[in-house]
N, CA, C and O atoms as CSV, one atom per row, in Angstrom:
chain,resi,resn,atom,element,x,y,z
A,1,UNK,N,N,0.824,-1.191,0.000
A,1,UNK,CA,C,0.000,0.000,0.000
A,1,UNK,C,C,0.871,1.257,0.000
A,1,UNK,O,O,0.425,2.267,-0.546
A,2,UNK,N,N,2.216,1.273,0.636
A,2,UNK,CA,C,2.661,2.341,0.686
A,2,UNK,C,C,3.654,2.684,-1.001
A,2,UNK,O,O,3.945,3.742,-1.559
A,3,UNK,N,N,3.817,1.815,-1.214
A,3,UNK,CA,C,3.870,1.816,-2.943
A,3,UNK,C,C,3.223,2.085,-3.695
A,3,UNK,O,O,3.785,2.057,-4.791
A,4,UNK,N,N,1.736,2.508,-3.749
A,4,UNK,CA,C,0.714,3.069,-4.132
A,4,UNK,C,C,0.895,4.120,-4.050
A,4,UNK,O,O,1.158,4.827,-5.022
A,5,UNK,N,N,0.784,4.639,-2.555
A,5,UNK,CA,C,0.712,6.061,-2.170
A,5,UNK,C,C,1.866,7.173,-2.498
A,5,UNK,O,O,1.855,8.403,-2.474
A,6,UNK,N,N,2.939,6.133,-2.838
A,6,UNK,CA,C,4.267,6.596,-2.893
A,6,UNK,C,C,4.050,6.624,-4.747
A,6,UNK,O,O,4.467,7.711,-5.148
A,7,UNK,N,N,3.715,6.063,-5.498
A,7,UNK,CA,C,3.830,6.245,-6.603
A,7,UNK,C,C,2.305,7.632,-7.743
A,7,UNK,O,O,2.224,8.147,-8.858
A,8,UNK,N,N,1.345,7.571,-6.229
A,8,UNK,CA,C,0.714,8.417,-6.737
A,8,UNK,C,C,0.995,9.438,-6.623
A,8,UNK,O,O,0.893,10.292,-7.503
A,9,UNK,N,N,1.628,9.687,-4.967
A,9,UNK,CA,C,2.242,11.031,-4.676
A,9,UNK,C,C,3.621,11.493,-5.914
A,9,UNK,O,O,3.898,12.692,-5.887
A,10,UNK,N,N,4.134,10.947,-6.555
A,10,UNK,CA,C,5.319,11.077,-7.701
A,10,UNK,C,C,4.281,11.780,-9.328
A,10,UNK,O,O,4.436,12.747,-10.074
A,11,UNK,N,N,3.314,10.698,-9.242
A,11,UNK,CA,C,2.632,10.834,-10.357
A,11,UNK,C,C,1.896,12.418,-10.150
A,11,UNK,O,O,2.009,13.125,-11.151
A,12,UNK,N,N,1.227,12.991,-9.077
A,12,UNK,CA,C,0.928,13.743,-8.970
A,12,UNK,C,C,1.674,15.356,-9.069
A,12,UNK,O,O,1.267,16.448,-9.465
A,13,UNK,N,N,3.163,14.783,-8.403
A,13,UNK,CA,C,3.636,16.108,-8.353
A,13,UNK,C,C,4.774,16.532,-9.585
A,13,UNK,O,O,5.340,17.617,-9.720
A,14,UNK,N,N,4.917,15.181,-10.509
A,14,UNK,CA,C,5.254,15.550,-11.661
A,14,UNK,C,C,4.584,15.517,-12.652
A,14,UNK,O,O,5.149,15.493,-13.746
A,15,UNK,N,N,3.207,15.506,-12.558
A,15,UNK,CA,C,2.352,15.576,-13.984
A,15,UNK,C,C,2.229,14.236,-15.004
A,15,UNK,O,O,2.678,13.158,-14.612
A,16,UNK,N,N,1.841,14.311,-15.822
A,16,UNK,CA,C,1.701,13.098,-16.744
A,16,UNK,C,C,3.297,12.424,-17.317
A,16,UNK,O,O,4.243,13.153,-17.614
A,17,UNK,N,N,3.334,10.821,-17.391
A,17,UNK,CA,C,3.953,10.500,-17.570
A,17,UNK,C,C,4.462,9.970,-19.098
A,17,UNK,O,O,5.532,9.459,-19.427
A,18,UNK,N,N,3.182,10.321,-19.947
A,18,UNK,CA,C,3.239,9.867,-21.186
A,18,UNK,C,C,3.120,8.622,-21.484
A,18,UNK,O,O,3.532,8.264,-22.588
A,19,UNK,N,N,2.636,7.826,-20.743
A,19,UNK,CA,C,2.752,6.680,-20.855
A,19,UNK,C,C,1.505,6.159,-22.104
A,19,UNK,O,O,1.465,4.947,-22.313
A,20,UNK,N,N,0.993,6.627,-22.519
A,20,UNK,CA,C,-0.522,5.688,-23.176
A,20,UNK,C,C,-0.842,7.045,-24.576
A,20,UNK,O,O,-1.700,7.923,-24.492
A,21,UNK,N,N,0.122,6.840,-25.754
A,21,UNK,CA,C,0.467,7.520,-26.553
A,21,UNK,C,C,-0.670,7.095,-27.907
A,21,UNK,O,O,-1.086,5.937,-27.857
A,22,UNK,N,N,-1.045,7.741,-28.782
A,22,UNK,CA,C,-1.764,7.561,-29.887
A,22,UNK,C,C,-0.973,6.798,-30.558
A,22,UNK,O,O,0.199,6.584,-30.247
A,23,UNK,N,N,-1.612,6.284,-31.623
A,23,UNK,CA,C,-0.720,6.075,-32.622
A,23,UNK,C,C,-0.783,7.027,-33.707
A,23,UNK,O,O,-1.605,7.930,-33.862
A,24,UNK,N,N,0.660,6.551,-34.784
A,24,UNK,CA,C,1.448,7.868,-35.261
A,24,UNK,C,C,-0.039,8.877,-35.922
A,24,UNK,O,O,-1.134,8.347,-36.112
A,25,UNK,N,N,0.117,9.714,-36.073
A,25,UNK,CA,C,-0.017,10.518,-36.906
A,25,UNK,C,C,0.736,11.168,-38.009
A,25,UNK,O,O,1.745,11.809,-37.717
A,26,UNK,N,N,0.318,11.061,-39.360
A,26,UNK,CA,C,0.951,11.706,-40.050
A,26,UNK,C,C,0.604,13.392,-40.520
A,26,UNK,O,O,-0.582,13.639,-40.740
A,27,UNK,N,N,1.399,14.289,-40.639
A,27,UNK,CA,C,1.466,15.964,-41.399
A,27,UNK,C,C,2.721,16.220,-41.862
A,27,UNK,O,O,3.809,15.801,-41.468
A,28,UNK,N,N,2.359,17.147,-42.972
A,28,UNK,CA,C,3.860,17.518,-43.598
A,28,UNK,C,C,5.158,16.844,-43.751
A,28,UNK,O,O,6.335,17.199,-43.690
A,29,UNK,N,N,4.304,15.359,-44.050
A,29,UNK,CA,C,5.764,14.522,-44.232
A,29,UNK,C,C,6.569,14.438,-43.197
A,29,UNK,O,O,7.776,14.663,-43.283
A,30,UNK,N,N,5.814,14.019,-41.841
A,30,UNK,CA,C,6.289,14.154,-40.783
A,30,UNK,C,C,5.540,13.219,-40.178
A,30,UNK,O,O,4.612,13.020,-40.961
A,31,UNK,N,N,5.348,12.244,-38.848
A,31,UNK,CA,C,4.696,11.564,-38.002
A,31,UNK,C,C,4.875,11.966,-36.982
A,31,UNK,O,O,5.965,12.516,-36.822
A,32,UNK,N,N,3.720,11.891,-35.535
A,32,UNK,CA,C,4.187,12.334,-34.629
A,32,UNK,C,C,3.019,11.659,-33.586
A,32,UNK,O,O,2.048,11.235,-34.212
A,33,UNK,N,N,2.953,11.517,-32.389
A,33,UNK,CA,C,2.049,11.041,-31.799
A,33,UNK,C,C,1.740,11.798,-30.829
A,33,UNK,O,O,2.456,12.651,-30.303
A,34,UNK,N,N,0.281,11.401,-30.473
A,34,UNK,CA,C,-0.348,12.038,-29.013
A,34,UNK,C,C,-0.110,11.618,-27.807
A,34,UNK,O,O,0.578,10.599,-27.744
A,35,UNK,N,N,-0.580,12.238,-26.490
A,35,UNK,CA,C,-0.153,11.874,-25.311
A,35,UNK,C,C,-1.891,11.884,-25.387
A,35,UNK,O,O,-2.492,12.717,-26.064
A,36,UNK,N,N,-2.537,10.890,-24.633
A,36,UNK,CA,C,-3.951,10.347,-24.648
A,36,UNK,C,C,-4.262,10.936,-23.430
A,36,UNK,O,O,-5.408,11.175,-23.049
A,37,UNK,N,N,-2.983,11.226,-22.668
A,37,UNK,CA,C,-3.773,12.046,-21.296
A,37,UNK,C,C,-3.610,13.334,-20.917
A,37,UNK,O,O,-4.339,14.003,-20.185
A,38,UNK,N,N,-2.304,13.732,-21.627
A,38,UNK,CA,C,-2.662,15.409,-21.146
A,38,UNK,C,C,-2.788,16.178,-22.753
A,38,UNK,O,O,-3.126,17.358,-22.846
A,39,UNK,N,N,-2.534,15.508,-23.710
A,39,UNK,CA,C,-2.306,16.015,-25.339
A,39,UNK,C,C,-1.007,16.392,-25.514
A,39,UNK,O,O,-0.890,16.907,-26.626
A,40,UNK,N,N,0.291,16.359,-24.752
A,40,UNK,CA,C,1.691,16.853,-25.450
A,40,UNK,C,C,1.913,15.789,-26.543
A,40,UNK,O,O,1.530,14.619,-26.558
A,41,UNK,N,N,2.724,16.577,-27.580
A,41,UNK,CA,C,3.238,15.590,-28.865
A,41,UNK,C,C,4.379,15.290,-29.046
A,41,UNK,O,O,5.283,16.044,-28.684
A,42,UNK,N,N,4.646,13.955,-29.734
A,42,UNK,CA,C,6.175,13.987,-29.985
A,42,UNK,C,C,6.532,13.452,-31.063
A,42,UNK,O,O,5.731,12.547,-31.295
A,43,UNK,N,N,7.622,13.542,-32.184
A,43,UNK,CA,C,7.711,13.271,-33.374
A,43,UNK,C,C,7.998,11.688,-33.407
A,43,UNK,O,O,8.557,11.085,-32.491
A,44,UNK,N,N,7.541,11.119,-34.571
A,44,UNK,CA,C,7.566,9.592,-34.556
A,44,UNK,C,C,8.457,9.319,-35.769
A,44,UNK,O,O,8.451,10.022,-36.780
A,45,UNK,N,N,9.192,8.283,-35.591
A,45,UNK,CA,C,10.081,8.068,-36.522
A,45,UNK,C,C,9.331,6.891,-37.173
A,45,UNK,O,O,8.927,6.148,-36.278
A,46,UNK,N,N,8.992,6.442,-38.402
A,46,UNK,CA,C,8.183,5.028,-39.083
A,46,UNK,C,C,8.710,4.173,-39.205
A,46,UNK,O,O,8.159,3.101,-38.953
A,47,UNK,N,N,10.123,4.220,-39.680
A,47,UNK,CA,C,11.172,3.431,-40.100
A,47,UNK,C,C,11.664,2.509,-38.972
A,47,UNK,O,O,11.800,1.293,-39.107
A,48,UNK,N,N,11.886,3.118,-37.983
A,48,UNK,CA,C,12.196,1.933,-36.985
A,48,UNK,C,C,10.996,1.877,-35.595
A,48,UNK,O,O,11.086,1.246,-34.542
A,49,UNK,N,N,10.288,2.465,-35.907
A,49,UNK,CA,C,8.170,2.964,-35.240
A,49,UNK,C,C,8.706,2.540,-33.827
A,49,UNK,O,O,8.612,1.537,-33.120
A,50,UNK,N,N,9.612,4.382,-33.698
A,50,UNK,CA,C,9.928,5.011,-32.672
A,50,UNK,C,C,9.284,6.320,-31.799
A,50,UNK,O,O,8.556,6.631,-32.741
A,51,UNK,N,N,9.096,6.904,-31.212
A,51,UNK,CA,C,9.094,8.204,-31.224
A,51,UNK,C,C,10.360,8.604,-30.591
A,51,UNK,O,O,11.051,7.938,-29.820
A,52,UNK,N,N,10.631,10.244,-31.206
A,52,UNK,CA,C,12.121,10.326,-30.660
A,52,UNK,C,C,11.667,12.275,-30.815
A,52,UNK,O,O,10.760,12.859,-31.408
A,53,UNK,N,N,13.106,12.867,-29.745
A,53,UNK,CA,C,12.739,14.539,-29.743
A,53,UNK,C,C,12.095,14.795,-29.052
A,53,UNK,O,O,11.227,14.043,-28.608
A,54,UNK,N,N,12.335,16.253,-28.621
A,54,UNK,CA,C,11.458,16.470,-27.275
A,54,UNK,C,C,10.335,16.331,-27.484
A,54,UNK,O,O,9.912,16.161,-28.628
A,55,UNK,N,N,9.383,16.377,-26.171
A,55,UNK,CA,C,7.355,16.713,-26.193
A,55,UNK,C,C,7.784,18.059,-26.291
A,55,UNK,O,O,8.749,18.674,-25.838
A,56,UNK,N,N,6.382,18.486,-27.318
A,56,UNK,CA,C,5.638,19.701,-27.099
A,56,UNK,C,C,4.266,19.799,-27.704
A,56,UNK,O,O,3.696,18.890,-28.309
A,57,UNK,N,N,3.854,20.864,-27.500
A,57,UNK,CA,C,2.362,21.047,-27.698
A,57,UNK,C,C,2.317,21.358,-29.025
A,57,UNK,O,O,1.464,20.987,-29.830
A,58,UNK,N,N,3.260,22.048,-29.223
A,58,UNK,CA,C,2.880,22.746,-30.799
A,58,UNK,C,C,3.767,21.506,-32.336
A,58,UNK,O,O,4.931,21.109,-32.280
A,59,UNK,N,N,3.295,21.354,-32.885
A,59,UNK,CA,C,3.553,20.433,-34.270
A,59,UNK,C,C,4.676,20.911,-34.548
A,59,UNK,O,O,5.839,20.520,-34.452
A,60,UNK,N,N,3.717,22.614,-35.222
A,60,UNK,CA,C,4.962,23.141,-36.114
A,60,UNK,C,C,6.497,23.599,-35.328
A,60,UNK,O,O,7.541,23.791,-35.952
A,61,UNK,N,N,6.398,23.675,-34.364
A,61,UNK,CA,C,7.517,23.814,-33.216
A,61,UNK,C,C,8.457,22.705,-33.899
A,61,UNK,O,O,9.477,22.884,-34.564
A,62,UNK,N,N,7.603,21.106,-33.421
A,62,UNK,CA,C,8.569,20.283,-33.469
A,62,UNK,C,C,8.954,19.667,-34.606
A,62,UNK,O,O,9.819,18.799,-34.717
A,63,UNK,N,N,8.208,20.200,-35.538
A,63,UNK,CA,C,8.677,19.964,-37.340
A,63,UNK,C,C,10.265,20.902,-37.747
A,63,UNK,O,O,11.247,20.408,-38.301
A,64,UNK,N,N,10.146,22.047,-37.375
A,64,UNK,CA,C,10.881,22.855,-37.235
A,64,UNK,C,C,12.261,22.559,-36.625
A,64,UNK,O,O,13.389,22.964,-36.907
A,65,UNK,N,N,11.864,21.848,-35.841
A,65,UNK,CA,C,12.993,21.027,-34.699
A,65,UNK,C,C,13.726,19.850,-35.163
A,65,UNK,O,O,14.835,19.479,-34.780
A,66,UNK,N,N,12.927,19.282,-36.081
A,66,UNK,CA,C,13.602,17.982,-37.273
A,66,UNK,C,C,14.013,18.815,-38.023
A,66,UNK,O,O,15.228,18.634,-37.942
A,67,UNK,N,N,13.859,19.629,-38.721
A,67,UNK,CA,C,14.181,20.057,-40.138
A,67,UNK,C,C,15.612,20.199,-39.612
A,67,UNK,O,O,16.527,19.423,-39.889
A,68,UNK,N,N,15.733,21.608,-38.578
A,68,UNK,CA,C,17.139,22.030,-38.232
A,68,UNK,C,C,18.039,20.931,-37.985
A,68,UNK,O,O,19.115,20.905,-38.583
A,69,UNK,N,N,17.704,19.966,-37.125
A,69,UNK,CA,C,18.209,19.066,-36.981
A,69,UNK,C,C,18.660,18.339,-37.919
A,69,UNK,O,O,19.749,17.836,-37.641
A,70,UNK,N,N,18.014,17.934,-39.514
A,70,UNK,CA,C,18.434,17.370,-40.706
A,70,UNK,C,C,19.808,18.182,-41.244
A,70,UNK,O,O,20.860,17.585,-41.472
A,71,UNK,N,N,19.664,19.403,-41.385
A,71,UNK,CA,C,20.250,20.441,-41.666
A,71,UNK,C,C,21.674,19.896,-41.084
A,71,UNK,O,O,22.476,19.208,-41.715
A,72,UNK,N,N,21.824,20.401,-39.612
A,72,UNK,CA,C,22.701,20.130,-39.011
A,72,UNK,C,C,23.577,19.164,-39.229
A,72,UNK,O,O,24.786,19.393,-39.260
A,73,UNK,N,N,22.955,17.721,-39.444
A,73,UNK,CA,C,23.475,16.606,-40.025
A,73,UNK,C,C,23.788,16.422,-41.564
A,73,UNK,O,O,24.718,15.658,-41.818
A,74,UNK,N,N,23.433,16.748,-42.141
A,74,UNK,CA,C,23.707,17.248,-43.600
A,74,UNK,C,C,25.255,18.378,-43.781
A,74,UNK,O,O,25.925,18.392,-44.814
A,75,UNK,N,N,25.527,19.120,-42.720
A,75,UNK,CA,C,26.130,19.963,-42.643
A,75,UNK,C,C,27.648,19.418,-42.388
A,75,UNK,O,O,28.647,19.650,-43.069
A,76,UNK,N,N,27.510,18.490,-41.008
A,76,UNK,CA,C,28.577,17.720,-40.447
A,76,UNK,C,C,29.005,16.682,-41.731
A,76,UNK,O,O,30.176,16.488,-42.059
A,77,UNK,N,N,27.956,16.123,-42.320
A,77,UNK,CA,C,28.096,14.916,-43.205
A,77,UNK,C,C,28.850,15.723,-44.197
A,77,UNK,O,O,29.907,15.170,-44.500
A,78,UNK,N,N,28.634,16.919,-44.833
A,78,UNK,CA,C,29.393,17.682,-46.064
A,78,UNK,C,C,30.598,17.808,-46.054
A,78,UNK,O,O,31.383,17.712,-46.996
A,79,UNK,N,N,30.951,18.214,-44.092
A,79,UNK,CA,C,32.126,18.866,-43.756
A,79,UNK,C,C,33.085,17.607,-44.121
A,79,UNK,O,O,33.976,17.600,-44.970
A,80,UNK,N,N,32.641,16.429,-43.179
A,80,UNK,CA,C,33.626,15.289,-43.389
A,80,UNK,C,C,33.737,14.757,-44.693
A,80,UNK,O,O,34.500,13.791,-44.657
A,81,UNK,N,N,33.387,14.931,-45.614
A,81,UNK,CA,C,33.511,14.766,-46.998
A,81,UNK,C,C,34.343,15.852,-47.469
A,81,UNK,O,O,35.282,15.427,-48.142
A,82,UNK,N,N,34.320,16.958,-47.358
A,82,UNK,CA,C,35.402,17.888,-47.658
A,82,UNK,C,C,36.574,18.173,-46.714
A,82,UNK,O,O,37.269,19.189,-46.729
A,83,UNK,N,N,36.648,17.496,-46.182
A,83,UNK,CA,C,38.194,17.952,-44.939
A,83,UNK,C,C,39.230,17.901,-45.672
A,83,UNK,O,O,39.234,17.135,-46.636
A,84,UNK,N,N,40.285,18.665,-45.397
A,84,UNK,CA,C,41.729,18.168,-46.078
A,84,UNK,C,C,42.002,17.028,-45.203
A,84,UNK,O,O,41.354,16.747,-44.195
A,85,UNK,N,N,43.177,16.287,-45.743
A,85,UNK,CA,C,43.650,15.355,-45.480
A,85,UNK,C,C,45.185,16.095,-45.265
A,85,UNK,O,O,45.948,16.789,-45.936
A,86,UNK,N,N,45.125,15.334,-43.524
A,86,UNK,CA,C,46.543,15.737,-42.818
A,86,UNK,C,C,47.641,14.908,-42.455
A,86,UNK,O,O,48.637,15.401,-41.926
């Protein structure tokens, strides 16, 4: 019983745990899923039918948040293809 009380008192004073998620949704060439209990979102990967990246509420936030992120990696991937050789 005190494992109860002890795990509601946790559940309570940190908010939802995300545990019980939609399945994916797709927009803009993007997937992402719901949180079924408070609504935060998080981007879903299909390919290995993950979700990965922070929660947030807003989509376009976290579309925005992949893109840069592609970018970024695209960027590193260019560099090491062009390095001199020492």
């Amino acid at each position: 019983m005190a494992t109860g009380l002890a795990g509601a008192a946790v559940a309570v004073l940190r908010g939802c745990w995300h545990q019980k998620m939609s399945w994916p949704i797709r927009v803009q060439e993007n997937s992402y899923q719901v949180c079924l209990g408070c609504g935060i979102k998080r981007l879903f990967d299909e390919q290995v039918f993950r979700s990965y990246g922070p929660y947030g509420y807003d989509i376009n936030r976290l579309i925005a948040w992949n893109r840069a992120r592609h970018v970024k990696h695209q960027r590193e991937a260019e560099e090491k293809l062009h390095r001199p050789a020492s």
